[in-house]
C-alpha positions as CSV (number, residue, x, y, z in Angstrom):
1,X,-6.3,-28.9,-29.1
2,X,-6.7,-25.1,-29.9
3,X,-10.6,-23.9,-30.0
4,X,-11.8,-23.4,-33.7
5,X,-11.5,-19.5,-34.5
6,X,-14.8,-17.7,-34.2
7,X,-15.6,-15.5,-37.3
8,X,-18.5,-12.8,-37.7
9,X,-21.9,-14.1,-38.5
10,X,-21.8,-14.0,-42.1
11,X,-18.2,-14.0,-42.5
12,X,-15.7,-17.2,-43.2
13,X,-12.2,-17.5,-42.3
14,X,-11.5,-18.6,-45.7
15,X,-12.3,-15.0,-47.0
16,X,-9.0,-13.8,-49.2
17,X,-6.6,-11.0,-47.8
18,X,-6.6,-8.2,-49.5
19,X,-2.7,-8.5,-50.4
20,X,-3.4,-12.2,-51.8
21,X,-5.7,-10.5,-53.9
22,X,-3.9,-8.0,-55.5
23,X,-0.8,-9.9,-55.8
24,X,-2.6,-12.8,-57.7
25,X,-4.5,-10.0,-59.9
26,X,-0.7,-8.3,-60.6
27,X,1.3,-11.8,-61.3
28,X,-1.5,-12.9,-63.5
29,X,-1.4,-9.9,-65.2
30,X,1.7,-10.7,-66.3
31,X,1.3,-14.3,-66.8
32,X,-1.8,-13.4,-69.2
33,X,0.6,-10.6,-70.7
34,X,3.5,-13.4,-71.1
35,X,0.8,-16.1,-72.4
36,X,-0.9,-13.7,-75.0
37,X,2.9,-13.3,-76.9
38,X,2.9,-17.1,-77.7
39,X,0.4,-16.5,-79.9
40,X,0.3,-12.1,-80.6
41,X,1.9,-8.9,-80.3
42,X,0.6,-5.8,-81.7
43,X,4.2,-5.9,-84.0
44,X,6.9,-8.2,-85.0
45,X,9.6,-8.2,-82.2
46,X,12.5,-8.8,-84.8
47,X,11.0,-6.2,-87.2
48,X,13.7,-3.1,-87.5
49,X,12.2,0.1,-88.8
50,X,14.2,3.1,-88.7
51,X,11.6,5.4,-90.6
52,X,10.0,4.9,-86.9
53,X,12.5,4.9,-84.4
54,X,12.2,7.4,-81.1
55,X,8.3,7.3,-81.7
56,X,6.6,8.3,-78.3
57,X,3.4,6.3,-77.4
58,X,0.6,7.2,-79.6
59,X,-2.6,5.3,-80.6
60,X,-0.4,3.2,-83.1
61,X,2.7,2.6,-80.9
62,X,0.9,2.6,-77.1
63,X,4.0,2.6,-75.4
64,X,6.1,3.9,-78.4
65,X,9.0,2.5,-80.3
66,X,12.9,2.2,-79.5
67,X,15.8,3.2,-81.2
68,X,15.2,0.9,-84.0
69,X,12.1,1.3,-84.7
70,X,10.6,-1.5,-83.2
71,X,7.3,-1.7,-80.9
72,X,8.1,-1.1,-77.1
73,X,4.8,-3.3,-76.1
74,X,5.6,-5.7,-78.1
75,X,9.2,-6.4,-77.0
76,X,8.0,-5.9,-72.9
77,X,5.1,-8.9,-74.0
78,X,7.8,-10.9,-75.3
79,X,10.1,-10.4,-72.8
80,X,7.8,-11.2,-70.1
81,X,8.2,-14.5,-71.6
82,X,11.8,-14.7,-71.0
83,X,11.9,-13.4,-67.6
84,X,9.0,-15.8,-66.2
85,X,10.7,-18.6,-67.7
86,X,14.4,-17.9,-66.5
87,X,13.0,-16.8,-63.1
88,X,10.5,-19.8,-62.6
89,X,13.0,-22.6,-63.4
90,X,15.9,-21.1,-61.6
91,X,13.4,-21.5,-58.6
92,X,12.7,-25.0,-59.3
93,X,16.2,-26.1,-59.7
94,X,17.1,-24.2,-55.9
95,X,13.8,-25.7,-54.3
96,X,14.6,-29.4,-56.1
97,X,18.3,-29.4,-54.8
98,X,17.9,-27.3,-51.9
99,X,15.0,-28.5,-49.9
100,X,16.3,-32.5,-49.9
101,X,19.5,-31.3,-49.4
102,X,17.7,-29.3,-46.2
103,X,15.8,-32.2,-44.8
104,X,18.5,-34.6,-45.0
105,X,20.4,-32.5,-43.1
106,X,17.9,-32.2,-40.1
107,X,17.2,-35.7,-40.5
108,X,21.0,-36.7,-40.3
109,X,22.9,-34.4,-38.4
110,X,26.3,-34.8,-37.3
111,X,29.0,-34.8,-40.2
112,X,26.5,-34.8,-42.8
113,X,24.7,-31.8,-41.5
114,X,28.1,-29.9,-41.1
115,X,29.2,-31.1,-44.9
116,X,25.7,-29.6,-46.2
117,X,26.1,-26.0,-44.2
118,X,29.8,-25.6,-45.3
119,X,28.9,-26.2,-48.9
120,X,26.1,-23.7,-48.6
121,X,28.4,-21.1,-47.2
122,X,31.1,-21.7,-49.9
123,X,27.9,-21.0,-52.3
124,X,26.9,-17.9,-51.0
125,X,30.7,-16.6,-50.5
126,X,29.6,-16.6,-54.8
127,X,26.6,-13.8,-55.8
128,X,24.7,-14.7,-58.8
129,X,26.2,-12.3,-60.8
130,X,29.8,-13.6,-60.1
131,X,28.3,-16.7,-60.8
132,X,26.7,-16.0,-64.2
133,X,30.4,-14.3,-65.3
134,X,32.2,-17.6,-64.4
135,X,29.8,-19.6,-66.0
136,X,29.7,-17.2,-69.5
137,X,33.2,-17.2,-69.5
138,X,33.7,-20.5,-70.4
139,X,30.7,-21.3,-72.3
140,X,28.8,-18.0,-73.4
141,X,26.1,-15.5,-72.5
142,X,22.6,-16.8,-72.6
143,X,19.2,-17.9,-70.9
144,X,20.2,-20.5,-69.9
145,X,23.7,-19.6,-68.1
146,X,21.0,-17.2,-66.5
147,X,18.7,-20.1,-64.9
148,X,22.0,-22.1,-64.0
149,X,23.6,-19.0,-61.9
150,X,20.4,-18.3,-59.8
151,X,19.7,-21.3,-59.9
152,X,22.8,-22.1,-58.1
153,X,22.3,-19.9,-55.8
154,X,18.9,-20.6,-54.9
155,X,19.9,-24.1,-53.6
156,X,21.6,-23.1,-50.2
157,X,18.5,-20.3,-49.5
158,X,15.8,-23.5,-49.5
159,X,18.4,-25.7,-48.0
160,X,18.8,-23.3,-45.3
161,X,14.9,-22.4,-44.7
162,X,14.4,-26.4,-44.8
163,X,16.6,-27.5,-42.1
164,X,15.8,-24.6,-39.7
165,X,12.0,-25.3,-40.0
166,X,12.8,-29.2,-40.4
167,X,15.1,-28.9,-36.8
168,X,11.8,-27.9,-34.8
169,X,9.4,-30.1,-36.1
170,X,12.0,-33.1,-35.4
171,X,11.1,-32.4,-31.2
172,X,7.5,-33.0,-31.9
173,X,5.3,-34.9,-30.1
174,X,3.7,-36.7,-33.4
175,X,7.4,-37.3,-34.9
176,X,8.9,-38.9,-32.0
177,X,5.3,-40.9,-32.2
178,X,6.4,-42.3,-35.8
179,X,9.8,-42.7,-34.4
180,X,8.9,-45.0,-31.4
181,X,6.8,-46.7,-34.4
182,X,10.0,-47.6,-36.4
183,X,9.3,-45.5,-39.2
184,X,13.0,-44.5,-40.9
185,X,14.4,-41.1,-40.7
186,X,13.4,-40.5,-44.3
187,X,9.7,-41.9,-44.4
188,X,9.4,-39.5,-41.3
189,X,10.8,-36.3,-43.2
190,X,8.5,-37.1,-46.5
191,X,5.3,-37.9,-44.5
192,X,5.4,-35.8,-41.8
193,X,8.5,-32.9,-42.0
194,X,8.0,-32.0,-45.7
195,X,3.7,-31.6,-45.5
196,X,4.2,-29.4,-42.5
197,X,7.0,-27.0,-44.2
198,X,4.5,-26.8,-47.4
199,X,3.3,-23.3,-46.3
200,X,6.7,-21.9,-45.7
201,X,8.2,-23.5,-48.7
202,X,5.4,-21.7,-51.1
203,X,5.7,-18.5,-49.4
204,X,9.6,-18.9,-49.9
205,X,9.7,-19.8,-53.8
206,X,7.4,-16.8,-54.3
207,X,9.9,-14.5,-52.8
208,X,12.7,-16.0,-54.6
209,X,10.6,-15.7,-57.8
210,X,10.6,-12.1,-57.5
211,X,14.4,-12.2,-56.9
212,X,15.0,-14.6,-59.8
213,X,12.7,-11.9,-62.3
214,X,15.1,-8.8,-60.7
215,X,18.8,-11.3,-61.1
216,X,17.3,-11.8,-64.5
217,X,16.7,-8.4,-65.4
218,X,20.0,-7.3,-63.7
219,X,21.8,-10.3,-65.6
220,X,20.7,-9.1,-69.1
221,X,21.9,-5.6,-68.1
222,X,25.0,-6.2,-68.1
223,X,24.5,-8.4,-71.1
224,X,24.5,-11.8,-69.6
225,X,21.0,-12.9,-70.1
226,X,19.0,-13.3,-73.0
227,X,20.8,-12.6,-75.8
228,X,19.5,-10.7,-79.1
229,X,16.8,-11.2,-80.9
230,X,15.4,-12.4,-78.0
231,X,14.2,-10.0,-76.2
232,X,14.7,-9.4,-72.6
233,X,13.3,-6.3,-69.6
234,X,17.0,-6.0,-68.7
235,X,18.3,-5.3,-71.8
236,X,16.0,-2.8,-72.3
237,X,17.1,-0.9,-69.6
238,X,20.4,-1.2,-70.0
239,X,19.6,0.3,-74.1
240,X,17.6,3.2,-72.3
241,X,20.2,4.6,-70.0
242,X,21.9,6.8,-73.1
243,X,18.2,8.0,-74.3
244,X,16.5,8.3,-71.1
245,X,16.7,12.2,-71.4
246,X,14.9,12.4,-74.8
247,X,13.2,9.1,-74.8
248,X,11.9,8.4,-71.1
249,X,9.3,6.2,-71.7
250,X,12.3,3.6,-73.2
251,X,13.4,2.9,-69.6
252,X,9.5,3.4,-67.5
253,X,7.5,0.9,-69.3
254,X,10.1,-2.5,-68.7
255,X,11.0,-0.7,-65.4
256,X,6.9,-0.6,-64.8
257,X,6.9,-4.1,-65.8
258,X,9.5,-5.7,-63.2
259,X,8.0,-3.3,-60.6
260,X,4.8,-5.2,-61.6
261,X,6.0,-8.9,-61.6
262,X,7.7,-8.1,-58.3
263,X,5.0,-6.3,-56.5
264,X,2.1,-8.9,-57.3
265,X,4.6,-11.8,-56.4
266,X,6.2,-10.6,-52.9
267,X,2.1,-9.8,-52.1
268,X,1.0,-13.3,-53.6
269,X,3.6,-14.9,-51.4
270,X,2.9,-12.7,-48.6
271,X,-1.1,-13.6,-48.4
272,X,-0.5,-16.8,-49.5
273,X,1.6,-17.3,-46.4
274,X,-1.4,-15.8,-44.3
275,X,-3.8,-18.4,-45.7
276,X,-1.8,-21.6,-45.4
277,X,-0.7,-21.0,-42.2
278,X,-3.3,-19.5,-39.4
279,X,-0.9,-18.2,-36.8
280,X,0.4,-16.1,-39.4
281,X,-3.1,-14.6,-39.9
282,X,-3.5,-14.7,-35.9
283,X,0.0,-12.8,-35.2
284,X,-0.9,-9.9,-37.7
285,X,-4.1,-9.1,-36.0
286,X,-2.8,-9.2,-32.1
């Protein structure tokens, strides 16, 4: 067994990294931000006003107003919901298909392992964005096309991470142990692969939640997201681009906002890795 690591008199191990701090701090920022909307804005959303369209922030539009009139707060609260929501199922559905589909094939092997690789390089032969045009052409634009392409494509990246961390526990000296006990090849993979790939797993969805809220934002963009009134960071953008020259603060304040989400995530995923798993922690400070 490995010695217990030695800490400072009056300091833990447990103590948080910096960059789990601050990416916590950041992503609940946002979550708070996205939460608040449910219930608040400082303006109606829908509400077009053209007497104050082009408004730049001031003490009764903070972040100013857009082209119609409407609040640019407002709209980056409400669309903080959209993007959370898109982003945070799309990773569910990748991590609920994709990590069985990744330890069956370590458990397996053989013709089933080789039917589940080839199936995840025929998926990512596909970006998202191809993906999300295929799927709007034949039934629409919306949200929910959205979570269905990166959600798609989210399946072969945890299948992949899965198997490759699944493959090396398999040679372990306490799985061949529940092996020579006549435990089954699944019974092995949920009680003794799946708990051991729990720090990589988390570490992985948070970094595919940050890609999710960027293929969200580029998605409504181009007009494939969220669709009007709803509203949506992408769109935003994409609505700035001819105004950005008289109007900058129409494109900085969404673009402020992903850089946010992104940021606090890739840093929560980051420390969080450090904490769940030592050597992480160990290899960062040799």
């Amino acid at each position: 067994m490995s010695p217990p690591l030695m800490t400072r008199p009056g300091r833990t191990a447990s103590r948080l990294s910096p960059a789990l701090v601050v990416g916590l701090a950041l992503t609940g920022l946002i979550v708070a931000v996205a939460l608040i909307s449910l219930v608040w804005t400082p303006w109606d959303v829908e509400a077009i006003r053209i007497a104050d369209r082009l408004q730049p922030p001031s003490p009764v539009h903070w972040m100013g107003t857009d082209h119609f009139g409407r609040d640019v707060l407002s709209m980056i609260m409400a669309g903080s919901r959209n993007s959370l929501v898109v982003a945070l199922v799309a990773v569910g559905v990748g991590a609920g298909f994709g990590v069985p589909l990744g330890l069956l094939s370590a458990a397996r092997r053989g013709l089933i392992d080789e039917a589940v690789m080839r199936v995840n390089d025929l998926i990512f032969a596909f970006p998202a964005l191809l993906v999300a045009v295929m799927i709007t052409a034949v039934s629409g634009p919306g949200a929910i096309n959205a979570i269905i392409a990166i959600g798609i494509f989210n399946i072969p990246v945890f299948a992949r991470v899965t198997r490759g961390a699944a493959l090396s526990l398999w040679t372990r000296d306490y799985v061949l142990a529940a092996q020579t006990a006549g435990k089954s090849r699944t019974l092995i993979s949920m009680q003794h692969i799946l708990p051991n790939l729990l720090s990589l797993l988390v570490v992985q969805a948070a970094i595919q939640f940050a890609l999710g809220i960027v293929a969200e934002a580029g998605l409504s963009y181009v007009g494939l997201g969220a669709q009007p009134p709803m509203p949506s960071w992408g769109r935003m953008l994409s609505e700035a681009q001819t105004m950005i020259g008289f109007a900058p603060w129409l494109a900085v304040f969404p673009g402020l906002a992903v850089v946010t989400i992104v940021l606090g995530l890739s840093l929560a995923g980051d420390g969080l890795g450090e904490r769940l798993d030592p050597r992480l922690r160990q290899g960062r400070s040799q």
